[in-house]
N, C-alpha and C positions, 0 to 999 in steps of 0.2 A: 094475079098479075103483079099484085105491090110485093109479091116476097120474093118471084122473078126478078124482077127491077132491084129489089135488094140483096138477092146474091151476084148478079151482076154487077152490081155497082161497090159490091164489096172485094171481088174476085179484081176487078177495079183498080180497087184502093191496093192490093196486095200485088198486082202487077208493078202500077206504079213504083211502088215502094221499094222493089226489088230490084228496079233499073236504075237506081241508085246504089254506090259503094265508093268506100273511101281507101284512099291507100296512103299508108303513112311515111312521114321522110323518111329518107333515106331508103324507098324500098320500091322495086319494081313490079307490076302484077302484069300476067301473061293472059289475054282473052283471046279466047276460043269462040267461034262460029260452026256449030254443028261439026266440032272434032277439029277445026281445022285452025293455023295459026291466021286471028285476026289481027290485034294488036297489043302494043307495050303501053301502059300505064302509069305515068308519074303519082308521085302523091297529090292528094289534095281530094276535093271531090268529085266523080266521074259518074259515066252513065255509060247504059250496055241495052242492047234490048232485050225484054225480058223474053225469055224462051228461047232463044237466038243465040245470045250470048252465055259464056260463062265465066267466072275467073278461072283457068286451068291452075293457077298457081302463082306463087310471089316469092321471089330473090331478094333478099336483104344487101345492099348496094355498100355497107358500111366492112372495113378492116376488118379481118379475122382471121385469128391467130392457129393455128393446129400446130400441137408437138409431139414429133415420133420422137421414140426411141431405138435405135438401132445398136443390135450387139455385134461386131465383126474381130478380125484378128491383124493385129500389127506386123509388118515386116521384120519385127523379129520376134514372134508368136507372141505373144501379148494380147490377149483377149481383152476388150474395153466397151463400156458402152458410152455414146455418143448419143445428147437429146438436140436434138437439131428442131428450131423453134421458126415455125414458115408465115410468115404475113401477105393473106392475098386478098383480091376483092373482086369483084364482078365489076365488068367493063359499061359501065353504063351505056355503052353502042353495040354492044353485042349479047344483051340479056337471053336476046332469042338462042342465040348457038348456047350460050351456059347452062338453059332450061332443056334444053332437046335435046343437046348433041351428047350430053355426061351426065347420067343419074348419081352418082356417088364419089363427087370430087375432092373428097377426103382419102378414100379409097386409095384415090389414081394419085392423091400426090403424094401418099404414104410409099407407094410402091417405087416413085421416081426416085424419092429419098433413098429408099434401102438401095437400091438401084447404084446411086451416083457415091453413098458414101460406101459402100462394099467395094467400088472399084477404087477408091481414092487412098480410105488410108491403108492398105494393105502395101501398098506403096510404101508407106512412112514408119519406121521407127516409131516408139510411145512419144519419145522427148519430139520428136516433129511434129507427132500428134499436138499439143500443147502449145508447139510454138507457131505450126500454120493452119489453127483452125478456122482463121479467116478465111485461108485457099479454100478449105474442105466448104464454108459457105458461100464463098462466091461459083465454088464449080457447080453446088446443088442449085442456087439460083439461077445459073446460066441456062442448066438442064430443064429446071423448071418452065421459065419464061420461054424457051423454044417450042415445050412441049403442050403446054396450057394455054398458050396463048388462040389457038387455036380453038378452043373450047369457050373462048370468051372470059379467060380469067388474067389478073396481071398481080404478077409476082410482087409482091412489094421490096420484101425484105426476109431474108434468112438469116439465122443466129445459132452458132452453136452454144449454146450454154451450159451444157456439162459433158465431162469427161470425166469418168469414172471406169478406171480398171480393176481390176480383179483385187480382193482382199490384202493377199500376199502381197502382191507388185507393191500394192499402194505400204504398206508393212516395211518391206524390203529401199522404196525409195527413202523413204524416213527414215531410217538404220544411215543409208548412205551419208545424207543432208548431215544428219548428227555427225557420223564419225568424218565428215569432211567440215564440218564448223568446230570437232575437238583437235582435229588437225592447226586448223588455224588459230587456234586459241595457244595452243602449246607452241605453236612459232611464234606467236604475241608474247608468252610469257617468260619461250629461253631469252628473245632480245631485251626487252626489261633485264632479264638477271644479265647478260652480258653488259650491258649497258650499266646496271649498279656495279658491276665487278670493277669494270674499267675506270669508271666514275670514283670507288672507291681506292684503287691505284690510285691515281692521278694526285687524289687528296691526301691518300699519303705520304707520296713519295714529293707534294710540295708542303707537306709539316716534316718532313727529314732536313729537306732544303732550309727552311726557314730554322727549323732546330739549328742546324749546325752552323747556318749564318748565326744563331745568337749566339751560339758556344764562342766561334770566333769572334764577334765583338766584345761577350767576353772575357776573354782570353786578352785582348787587344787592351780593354779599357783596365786589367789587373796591372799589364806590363803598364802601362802608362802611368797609371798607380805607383806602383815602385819605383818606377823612374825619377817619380816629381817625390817622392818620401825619401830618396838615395840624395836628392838635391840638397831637400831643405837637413838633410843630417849632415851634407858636406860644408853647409851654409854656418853651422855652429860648432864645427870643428873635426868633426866624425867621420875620417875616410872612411871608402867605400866599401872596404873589406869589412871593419865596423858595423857598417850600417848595413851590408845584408846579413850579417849575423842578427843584427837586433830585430831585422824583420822577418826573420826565419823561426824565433825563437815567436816571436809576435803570432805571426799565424798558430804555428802549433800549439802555443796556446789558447787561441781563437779557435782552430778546431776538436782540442779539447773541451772546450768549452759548450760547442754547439751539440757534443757527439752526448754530454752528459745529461743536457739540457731533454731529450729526445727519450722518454720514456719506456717506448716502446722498439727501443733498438737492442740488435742481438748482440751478446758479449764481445767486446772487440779490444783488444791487449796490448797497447802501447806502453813505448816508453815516457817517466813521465819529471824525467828531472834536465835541467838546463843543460846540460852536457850533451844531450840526444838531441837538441837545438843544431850546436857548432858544431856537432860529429857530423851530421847531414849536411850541413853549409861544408865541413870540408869533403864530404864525400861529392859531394855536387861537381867545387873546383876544381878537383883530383882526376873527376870524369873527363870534364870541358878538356881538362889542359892534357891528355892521355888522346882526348880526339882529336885536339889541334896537330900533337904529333904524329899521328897515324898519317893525317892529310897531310901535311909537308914533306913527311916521306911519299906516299904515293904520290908529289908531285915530283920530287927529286925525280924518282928510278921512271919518270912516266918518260920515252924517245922521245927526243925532241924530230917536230915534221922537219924535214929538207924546205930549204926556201928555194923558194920562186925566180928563178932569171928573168 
């Protein structure tokens, strides 16, 4: 009798103990009553009766992530694959539809995927690809959340985060990028050089300017020169015919002097006696006064205009 009493009181203990189970956050557990849906389970500690009850099974209630990969063809044949990265979760008010209604909800949202993105970019060129990947993931989310909701799932968030085409393509875009960045370098480089060219004009043709301004000052400050030297020889008796002789004969010897001085200068053959002075002073006079008479003739023989009533 006392070992009856003690398998019963131990079969007991093992009931007890079994009507006891815990579920942890974030996560839903599904009881069964003899095959049939009893009820939803929060976390924390719970009770079931024993023999009666059973856990059928537990949803995890927290974000999670799945990422297909989809390979399809661009409108202008361009084969590319596309990782489209899906964020979903279980409805905390509809555990019972997510547990019953869809065994393999990875499955089903793989397929919506290929689904919505085989209809989308075939649409778009590669360069649209790239630039409206955001449309490509708002359309699969749209698709999604229409579709799953029903099953007790809620879409979070979709992302495409990679796009990768074919070997060549990607080969072939880089060739382009280069030779359109050595494009622009070489227009970068003629305007520099047109820009020194013109730059360099500018600076020369205002050291010509400024040269020939000095030549003329000059030129201005010699004559000024001889002026006030033709004065002061008239000042101590020496008319003018005089005194450009002695300044003619002056220089020539002043640029003998400089031409000797000059080591490295090439052979150059003047005359070198006083006479080659005044023969130039008159050849000078002979000039002027040969030009003054040409002009007084061309103004004689020039018609005189008719005058004006």
């Amino acid at each position: 009798m006392s070992l009856f009493l003690s398998i019963v009181l131990f079969l007991g203990a093992i009931l007890l103990i079994s009507s006891f189970f815990t579920v942890k956050q974030q996560t839903a557990a599904i009881i069964e009553r003899f095959g049939k849906f009893q009820s939803i389970r929060q976390s924390g500690l719970q009770l079931k009766i024993p023999l009666v009850d059973r856990v059928a099974g537990r949803l995890s209630l927290k974000i999670q992530q799945l990422d297909v990969i989809v390979e399809t063809k661009t409108k202008d044949d361009v084969f590319v694959k596309l990782k489209v990265s899906v964020q979903f979760k279980v409805i905390r008010e509809k555990v019972e539809d997510a547990f019953y209604k869809l065994d393999y909800p990875h499955d089903q949202i793989t397929s919506y995927v290929f689904d919505v993105v085989r209809a989308e970019v075939p649409k778009m060129i590669l360069d649209d690809v790239f630039l409206k990947k955001d449309d490509i993931a708002i359309a699969v989310k749209t698709e999604l959340n229409d579709a799953m909701l029903d099953y007790g799932y809620d879409i979070i968030k979709t992302l495409v985060t990679d796009i990768d085409p074919d070997a060549q393509v990607k080969a072939a875009m880089n060739r382009i990028n280069a030779a359109d960045r050595e494009k622009t370098a070489a227009q970068y480089e003629g305007d520099a050089a047109r820009i020194l060219i013109v730059e360099k004009a500018k600076a020369e043709a205002e050291s010509k300017r400024l040269q020939g301004q000095g030549i003329a000052d000059q030129r201005r400050e010699i004559a000024r020169g001889l002026e006030e030297s033709v004065d002061v020889l008239n000042r101590v008796g020496i008319n003018s015919q005089e005194a450009s002789a002695l300044i003619v004969v002056t220089q020539h010897y002043d640029t003998l002097q400089a031409i000797g001085s000059e080591t490295n200068s090439n052979l150059i053959l003047l005359p070198n006696s006083p006479q080659a002075g005044s023969q130039m002073l008159n050849d000078m006079v002979a000039s002027f006064t040969a030009s003054n008479q040409i002009g007084e003739a061309m103004k004689a023989n020039r018609p005189n205009k008719p005058s004006k009533k």
